[in-house]
C-alpha positions as CSV (number, residue, x, y, z in Angstrom):
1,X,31.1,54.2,85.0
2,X,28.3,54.6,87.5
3,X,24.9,53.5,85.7
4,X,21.9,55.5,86.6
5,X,18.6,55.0,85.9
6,X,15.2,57.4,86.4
7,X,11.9,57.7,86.3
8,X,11.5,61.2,84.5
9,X,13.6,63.8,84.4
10,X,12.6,65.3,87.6
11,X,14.2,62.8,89.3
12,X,17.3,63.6,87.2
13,X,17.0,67.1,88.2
14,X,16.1,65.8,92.0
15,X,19.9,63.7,92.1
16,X,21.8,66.2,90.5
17,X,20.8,69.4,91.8
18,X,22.2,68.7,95.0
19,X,25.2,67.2,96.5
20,X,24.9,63.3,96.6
21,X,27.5,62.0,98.2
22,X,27.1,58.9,95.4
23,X,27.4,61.2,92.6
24,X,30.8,62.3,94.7
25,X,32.2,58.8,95.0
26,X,31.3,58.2,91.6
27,X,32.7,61.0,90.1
28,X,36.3,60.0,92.1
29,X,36.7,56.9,91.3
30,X,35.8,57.5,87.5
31,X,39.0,60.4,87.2
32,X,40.9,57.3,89.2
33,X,40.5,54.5,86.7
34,X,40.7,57.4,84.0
35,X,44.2,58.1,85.1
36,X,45.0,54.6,86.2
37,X,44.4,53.3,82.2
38,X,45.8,56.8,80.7
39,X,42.9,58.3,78.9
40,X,42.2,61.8,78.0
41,X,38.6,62.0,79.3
42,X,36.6,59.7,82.8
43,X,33.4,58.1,81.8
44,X,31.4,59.0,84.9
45,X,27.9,58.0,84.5
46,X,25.7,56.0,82.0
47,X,21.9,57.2,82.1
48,X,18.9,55.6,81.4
49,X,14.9,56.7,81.8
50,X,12.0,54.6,82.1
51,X,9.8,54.3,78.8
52,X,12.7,55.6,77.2
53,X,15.0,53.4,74.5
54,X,17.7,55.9,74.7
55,X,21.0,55.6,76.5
56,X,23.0,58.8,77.8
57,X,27.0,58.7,78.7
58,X,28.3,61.8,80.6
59,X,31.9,62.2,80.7
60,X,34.5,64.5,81.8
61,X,37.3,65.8,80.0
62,X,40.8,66.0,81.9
63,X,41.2,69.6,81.7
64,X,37.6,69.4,84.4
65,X,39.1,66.9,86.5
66,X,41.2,69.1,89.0
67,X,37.8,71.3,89.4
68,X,35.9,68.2,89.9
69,X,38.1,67.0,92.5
70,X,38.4,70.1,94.3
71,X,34.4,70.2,94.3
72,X,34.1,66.3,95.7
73,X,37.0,66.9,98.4
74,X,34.9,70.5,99.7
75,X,31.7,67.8,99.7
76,X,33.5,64.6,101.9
77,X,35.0,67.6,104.2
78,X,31.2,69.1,104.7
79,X,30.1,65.4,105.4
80,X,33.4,64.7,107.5
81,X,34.9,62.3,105.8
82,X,38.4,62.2,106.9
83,X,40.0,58.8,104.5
84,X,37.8,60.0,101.6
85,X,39.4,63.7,101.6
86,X,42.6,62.3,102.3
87,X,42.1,60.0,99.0
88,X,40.7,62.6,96.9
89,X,43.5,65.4,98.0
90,X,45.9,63.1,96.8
91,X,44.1,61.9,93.6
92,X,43.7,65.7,93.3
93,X,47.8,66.2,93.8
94,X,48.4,63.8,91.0
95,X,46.2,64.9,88.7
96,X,47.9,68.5,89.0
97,X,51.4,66.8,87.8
98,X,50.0,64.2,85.5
């Protein structure tokens, strides 16, 4: 689980809005250890805020992980990443039969 912590929300908005290629790796390896350990969902990222006492988990059921992977493989091929597509097309083929 990737731990992220902002400012305000704007920065939130700024990270997520577009394509981060940390957000991408994060979101990979997350559905990875999710499959590796056998659970129904991948805890991707823990949020904080400054000022704030409150802790936010995002997670992503299995039924969004083929979708998910589909969307990180289209982002490493825009940034031409050659081993990280490779990876993520086959994490991407397992999750299909798994």
């Amino acid at each position: 689980m990737k731990k992220l912590n902002f400012k305000n929300t704007s920065d939130f908005e700024r990270v997520f809005k577009k394509r981060d290629k940390e957000i991408t790796d994060a979101i990979v390896e997350a559905i990875q250890d999710a499959m590796m350990f056998g659970k129904p969902s991948a805890n991707l990222f823990e949020i904080t805020f400054d000022e704030v006492d409150l802790m936010y988990e995002i997670t992503l059921p299995k039924s969004e992980w083929k979708k998910a992977l589909q969307s990180c493989l289209e982002h490493y091929e825009e940034l031409e990443m050659s081993d990280e597509c490779i990876d993520t097309w086959k994490l991407l083929e397992a999750v299909k039969v798994w």
